[in-house]
PASEBA-1860 file (N, C-alpha, C; in nm, 3 decimals):
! residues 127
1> XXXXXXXX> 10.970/4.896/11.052/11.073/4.942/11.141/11.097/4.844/11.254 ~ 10.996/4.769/11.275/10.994/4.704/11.404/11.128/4.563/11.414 ~ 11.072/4.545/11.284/11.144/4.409/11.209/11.252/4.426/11.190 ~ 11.305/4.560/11.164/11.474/4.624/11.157/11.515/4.627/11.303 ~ 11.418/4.654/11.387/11.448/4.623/11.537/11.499/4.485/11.577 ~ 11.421/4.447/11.532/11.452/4.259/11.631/11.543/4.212/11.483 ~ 11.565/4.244/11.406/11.702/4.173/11.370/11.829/4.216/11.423 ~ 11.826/4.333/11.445/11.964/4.395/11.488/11.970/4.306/11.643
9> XXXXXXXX> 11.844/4.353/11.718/11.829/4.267/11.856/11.915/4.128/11.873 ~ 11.875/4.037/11.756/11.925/3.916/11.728/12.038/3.927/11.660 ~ 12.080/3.997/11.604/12.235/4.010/11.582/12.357/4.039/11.704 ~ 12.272/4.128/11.777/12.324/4.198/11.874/12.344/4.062/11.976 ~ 12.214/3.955/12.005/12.279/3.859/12.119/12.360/3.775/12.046 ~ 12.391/3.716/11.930/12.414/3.615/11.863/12.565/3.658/11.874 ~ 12.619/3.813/11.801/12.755/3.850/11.783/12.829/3.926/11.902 ~ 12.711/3.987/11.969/12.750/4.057/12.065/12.803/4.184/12.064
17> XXXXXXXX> 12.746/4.224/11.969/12.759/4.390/11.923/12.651/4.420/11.887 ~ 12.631/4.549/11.832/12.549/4.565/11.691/12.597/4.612/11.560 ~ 12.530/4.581/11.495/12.555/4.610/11.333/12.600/4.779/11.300 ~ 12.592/4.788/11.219/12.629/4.954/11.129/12.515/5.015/11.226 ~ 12.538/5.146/11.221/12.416/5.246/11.264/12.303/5.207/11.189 ~ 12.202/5.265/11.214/12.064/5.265/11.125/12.117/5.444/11.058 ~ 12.031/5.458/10.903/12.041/5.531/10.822/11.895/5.697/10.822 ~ 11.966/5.768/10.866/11.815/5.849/10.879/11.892/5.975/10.773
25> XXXXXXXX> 11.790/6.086/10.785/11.760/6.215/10.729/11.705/6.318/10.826 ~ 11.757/6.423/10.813/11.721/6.552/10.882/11.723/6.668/10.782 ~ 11.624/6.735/10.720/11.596/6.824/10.625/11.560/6.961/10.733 ~ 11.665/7.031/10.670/11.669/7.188/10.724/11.587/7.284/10.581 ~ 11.460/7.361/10.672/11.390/7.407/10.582/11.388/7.529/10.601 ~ 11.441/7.644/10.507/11.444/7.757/10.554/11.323/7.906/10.530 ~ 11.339/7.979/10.564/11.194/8.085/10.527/11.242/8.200/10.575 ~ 11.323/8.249/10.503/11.426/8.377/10.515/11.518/8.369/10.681
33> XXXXXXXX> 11.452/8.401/10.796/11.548/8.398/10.913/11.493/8.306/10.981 ~ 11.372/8.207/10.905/11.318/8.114/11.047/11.358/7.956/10.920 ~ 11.379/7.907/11.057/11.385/7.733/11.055/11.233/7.655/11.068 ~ 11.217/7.579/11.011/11.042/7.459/11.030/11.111/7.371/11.098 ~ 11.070/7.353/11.257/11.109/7.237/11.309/10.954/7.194/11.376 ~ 10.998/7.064/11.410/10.888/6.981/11.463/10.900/6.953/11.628 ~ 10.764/7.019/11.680/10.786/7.035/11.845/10.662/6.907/11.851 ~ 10.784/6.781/11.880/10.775/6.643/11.923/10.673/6.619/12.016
41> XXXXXXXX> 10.553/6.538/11.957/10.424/6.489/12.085/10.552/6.403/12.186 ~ 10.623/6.324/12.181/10.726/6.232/12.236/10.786/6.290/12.350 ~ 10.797/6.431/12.357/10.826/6.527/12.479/10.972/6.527/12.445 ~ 11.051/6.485/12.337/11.149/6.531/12.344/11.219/6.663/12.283 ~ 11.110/6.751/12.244/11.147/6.883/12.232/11.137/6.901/12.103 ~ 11.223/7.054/12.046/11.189/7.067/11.892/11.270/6.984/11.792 ~ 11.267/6.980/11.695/11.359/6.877/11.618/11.336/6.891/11.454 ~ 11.382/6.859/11.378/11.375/6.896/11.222/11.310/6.794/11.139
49> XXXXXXXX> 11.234/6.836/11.059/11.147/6.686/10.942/11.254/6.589/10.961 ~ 11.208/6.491/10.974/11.280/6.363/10.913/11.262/6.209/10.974 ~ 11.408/6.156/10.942/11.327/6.025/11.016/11.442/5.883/10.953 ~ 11.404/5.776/10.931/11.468/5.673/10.897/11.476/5.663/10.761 ~ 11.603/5.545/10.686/11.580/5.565/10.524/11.499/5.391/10.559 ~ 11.397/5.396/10.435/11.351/5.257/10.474/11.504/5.167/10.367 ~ 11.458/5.023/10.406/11.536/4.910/10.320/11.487/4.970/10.171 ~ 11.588/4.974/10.088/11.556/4.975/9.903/11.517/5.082/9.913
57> XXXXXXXX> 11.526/5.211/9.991/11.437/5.319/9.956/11.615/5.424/9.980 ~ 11.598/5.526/9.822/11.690/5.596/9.806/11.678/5.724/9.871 ~ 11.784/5.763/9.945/11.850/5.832/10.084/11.709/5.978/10.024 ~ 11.751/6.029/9.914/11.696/6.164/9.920/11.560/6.125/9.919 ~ 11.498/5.998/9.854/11.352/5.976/9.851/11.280/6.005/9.957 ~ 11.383/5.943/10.065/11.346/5.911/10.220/11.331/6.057/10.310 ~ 11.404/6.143/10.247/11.401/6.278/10.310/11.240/6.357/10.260 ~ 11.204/6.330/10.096/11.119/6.394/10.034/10.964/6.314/10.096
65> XXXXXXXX> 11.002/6.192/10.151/10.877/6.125/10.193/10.879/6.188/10.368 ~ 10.955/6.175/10.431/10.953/6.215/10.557/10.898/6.374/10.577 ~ 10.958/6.485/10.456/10.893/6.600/10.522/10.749/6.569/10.458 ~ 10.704/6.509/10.400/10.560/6.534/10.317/10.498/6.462/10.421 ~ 10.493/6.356/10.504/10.472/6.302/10.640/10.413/6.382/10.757 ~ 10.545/6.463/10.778/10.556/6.519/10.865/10.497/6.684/10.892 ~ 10.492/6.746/10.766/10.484/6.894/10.747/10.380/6.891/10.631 ~ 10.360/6.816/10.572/10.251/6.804/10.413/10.300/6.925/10.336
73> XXXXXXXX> 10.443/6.891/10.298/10.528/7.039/10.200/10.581/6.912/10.147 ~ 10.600/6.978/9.997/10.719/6.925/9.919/10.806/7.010/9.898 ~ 10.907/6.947/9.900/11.048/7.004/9.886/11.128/6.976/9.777 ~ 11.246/7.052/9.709/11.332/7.026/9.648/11.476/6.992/9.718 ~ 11.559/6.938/9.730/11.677/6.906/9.808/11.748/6.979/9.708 ~ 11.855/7.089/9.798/11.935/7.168/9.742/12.085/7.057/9.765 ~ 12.106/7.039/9.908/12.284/7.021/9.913/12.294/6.945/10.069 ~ 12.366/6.839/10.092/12.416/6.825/10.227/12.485/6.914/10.255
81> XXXXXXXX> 12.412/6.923/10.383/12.458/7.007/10.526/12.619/6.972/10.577 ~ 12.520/6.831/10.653/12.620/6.785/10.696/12.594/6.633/10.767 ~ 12.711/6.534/10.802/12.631/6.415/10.829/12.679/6.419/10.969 ~ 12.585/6.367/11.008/12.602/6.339/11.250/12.568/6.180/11.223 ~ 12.674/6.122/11.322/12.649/5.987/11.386/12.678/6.023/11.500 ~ 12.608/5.913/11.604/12.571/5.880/11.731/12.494/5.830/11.774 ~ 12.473/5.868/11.912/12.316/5.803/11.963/12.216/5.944/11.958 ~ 12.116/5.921/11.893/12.007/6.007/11.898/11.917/6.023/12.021
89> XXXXXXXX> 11.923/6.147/12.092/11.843/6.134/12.199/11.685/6.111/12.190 ~ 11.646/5.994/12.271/11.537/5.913/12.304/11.534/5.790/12.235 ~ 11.674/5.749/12.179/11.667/5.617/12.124/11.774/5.517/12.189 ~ 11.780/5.394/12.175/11.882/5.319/12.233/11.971/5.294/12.142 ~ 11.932/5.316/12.009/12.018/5.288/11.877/12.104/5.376/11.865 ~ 12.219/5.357/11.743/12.327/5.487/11.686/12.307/5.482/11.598 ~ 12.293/5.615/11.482/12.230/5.634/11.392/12.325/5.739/11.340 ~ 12.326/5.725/11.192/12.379/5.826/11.071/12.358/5.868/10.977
97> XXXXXXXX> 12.296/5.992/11.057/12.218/6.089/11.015/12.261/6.192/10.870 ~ 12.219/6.179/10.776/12.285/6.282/10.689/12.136/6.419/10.684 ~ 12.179/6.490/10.680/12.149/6.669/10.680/12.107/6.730/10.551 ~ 12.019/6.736/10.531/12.045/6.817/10.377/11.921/6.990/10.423 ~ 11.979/7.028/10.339/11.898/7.169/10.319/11.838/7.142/10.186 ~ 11.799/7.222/10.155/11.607/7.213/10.088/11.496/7.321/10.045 ~ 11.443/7.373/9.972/11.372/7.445/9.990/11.245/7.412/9.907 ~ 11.119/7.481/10.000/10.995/7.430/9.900/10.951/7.459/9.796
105> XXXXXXXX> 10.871/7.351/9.744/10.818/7.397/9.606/10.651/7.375/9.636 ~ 10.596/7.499/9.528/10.445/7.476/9.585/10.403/7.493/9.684 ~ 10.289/7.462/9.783/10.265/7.541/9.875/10.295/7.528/9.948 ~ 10.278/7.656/10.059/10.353/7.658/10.198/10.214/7.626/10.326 ~ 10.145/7.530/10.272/10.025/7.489/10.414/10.133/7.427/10.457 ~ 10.113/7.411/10.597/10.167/7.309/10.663/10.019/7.266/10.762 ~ 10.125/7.132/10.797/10.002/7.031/10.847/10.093/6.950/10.930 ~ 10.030/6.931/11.020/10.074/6.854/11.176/10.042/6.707/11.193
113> XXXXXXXX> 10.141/6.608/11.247/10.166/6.487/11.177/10.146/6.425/11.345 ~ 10.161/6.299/11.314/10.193/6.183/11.458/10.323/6.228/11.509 ~ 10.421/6.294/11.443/10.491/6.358/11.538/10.516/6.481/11.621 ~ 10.431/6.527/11.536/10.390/6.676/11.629/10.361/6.758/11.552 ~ 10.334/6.920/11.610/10.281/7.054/11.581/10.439/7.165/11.489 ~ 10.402/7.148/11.348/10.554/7.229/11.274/10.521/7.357/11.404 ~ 10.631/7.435/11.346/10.700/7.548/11.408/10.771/7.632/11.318 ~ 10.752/7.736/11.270/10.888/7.804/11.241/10.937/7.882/11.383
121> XXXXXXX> 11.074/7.846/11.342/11.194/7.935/11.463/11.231/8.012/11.397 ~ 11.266/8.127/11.495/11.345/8.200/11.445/11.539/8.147/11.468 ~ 11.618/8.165/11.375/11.727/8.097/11.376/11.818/8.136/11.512 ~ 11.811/8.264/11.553/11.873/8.295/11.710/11.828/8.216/11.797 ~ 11.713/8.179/11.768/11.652/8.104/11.897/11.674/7.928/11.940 ~ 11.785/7.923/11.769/11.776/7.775/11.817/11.932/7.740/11.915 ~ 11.917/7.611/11.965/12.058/7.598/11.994/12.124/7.545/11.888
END
């Protein structure tokens, strides 16, 4: 990731922009009325599995590796949600994000990652 950093960096002084967004995933996991989100060691609050697509690595792969990362669930990918570009809060980058919903297969342990402690929400409760 770092290396996807300082090229854009060096694109960015050389052209004086930056390049395309960077490519991520956000997997919405459901459990009848509650959502699995991830309440961020980073302090930036709750937030959903996911994360960056790496180089050569295919978009849904990147979603099925990120929640197994993040939550230790495997999932099946049902359908995009929906896709968000912008700037992601706590990053300096703009990023385009595609959404998919999902549901698991096999078991439901979950397990708490370098990014934080899962959660189910209840869906009223989110914004």
């Amino acid at each position: 990731m770092l290396i996807v950093i300082f090229q854009r960096t060096i694109y960015y002084i050389t052209l004086g922009h930056f390049p395309t967004p960077f490519l991520g995933v956000s997997i919405v996991i459901k459990d009848g009325d509650k959502v699995l989100m991830i309440d961020r060691k980073d302090g930036l609050g709750l937030g959903l599995p996911g994360g960056f697509v790496k180089i050569n690595e295919k978009i849904t792969d990147a979603a099925l590796r990120e929640v197994k990362e993040e939550t230790g669930l495997d999932i099946e990918i049902e359908k995009i949600l929906t896709i968000l570009s912008g700037k992601r809060k706590g990053l300096i980058i703009r990023i385009a994000d595609i959404v998919y919903t999902s549901k698991i297969i096999g078991d439901y342990k979950l397990k708490d990652s370098l990014e934080g402690h899962c959660k189910w929400i209840d869906i009223k409760n989110i914004d």
